[in-house]
Steps between C-alpha positions, in 0.01 A plus 500: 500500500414472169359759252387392163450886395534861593375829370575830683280810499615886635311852420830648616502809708299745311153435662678446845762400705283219653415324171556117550655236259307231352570156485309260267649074583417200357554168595649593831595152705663454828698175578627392891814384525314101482392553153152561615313783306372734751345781311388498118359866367422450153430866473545802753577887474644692813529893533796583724599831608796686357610655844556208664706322196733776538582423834512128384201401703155302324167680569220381313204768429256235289563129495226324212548100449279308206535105506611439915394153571485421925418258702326579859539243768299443832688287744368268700583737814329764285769694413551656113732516300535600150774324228540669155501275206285273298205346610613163526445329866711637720529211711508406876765778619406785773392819324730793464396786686609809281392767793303727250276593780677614798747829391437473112141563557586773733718660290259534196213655774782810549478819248725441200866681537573749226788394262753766690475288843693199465507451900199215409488154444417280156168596602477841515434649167268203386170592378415266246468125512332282223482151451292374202458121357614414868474092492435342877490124633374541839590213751285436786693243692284500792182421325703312169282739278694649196387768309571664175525885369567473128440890482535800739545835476596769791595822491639692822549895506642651781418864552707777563360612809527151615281251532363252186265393285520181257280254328507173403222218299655122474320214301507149765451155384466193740396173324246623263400781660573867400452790631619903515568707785590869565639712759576858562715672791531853580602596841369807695593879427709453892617145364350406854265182316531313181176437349452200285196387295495176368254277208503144404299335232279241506611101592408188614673415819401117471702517184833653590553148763606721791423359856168587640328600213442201313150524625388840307402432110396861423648870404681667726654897409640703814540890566659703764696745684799495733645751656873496623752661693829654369646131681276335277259401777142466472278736655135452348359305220163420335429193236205363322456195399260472273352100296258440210308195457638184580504227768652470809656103613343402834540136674142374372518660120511785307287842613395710224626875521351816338725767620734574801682769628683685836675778569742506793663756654784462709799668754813301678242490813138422352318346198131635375294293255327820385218327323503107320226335306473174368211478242328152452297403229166409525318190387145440275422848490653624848648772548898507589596530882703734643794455777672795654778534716626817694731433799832608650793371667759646731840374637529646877808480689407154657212365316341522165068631466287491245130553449338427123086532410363218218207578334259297296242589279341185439607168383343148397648261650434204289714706258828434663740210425 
């Protein structure tokens, strides 16, 4: 481990026995015993409590990190793993499963211990973490899609009753498209759900090159909800989709869009498209035509049913390609 500086902050006893110490690094590195660089912090401040120092034990209370550059892999098999460095390719190896959410995540759901209980783990005074200029190179090794976060920002408070909320916005590049997303978390007063809301900006899917949606050449921004379980499972969800004007790739040319959008809703057992529309334009003076969708499907335990209704305003059919 190497530390290129330190600078130590204490308000003593007099507003407290439970008053942490400050810590304030720079350049913090972490070498394996290959040479590799395995960690690079160019800036981070931890607050650790006094109690447990005494008793020669490491408790953090806040951990904030400025400058963390990771790279996120998806196996082939699907798995994830997460490797902390630069963002140069991290090559053909298996990702590194660092177990963040099985106990960790657990452990951070829990009320936070008061500085005089040291029966706890690392975990159990936390109630701060903050990551900010957080660099990403995502790896999708099943699809061969690689994506970029120059930017993100994400905040985590844990509260004292238990339970957490935290929030997050990252800037994503893919070829030449960018785009912003945000996301906020806060679970349940009984820490029973986690509720997650989700936005992402508008971009053309035909331009990122991703399999299987070469054949859309217009905006596309999402929004949505998840909810979880304390495991991390999903429960429910809802997401809209929504498209401007554009033009959608078929086999005999290009068909002209004026607008799309669906909202889905969705459980482990059953999927509802709540309502989809798919706006055409019309021709010499027409006026646009209208397609909506509303159907549902359901997974049974030996078969799979599904009903849907199409409707149709009107169309001219010498209008499509």
């Amino acid at each position: 481990i190497r530390i290129g500086g330190i600078a130590l902050a204490w308000e003593g006893f007099n507003r407290g026995l439970d008053r942490p110490i400050d810590l304030r690094l720079r350049e913090v590195s972490v070498v394996d015993e290959s040479g590799r660089r395995r960690l690079e912090i160019p800036r981070a401040a931890v607050t650790l409590s006094v109690a447990a120092l005494l008793i020669g034990r490491i408790i953090p209370r806040a951990i904030e990190l400025d400058g963390v550059r990771l790279t996120v892999t998806r196996g082939r098999d699907a798995t994830i793993g997460v490797d902390v460095g630069d963002l140069a390719d991290s090559g053909a190896g298996p990702p590194r499963d660092t177990g963040l959410l099985g106990a960790d995540w657990a452990e951070l759901m829990q009320p936070v211990s008061a500085d005089w209980l040291l029966h706890g783990n690392i975990l159990s005074q936390l109630r701060l973490i903050r990551m900010s200029d957080l660099g990403m190179r995502i790896e999708d090794r099943k699809l061969g899609v690689t994506w970029t976060v120059p930017r993100a920002d994400f905040d985590l408070v844990r509260r004292g009753g238990g339970g957490i909320d935290a929030a997050g916005s990252a800037s994503i590049q893919r070829k030449d498209q960018h785009t912003t997303a945000t996301l906020t978390a806060t679970s349940s007063a009984d820490r029973s759900t986690l509720h997650i809301r989700f936005m992402l900006g508008d971009v053309v899917p035909a331009a990122l090159d991703v399999p299987g949606l070469d054949a859309l050449h217009l905006p596309v921004s999402a929004e949505g909800t998840l909810e979880l379980s304390p495991a991390l499972s999903p429960l429910t969800g809802t997401m809209t989709l929504s498209a401007g004007a554009g033009a959608v790739h078929i086999r005999t040319g290009d068909m002209p869009v004026r607008s799309a959008s669906v909202t889905v809703d969705g459980t482990p057992d059953a999927l509802t498209i709540r309502h989809a529309t798919l706006v055409l334009p019309g021709s010499d003076g027409q006026p646009d035509a209208t397609l909506s969708l509303t159907g549902t499907a359901r997974r049974g335990p030996q078969r799979l049913t599904a009903d849907a209704t199409l409707l149709l305003d009107h169309v001219a059919f010498v209008d499509l390609p």
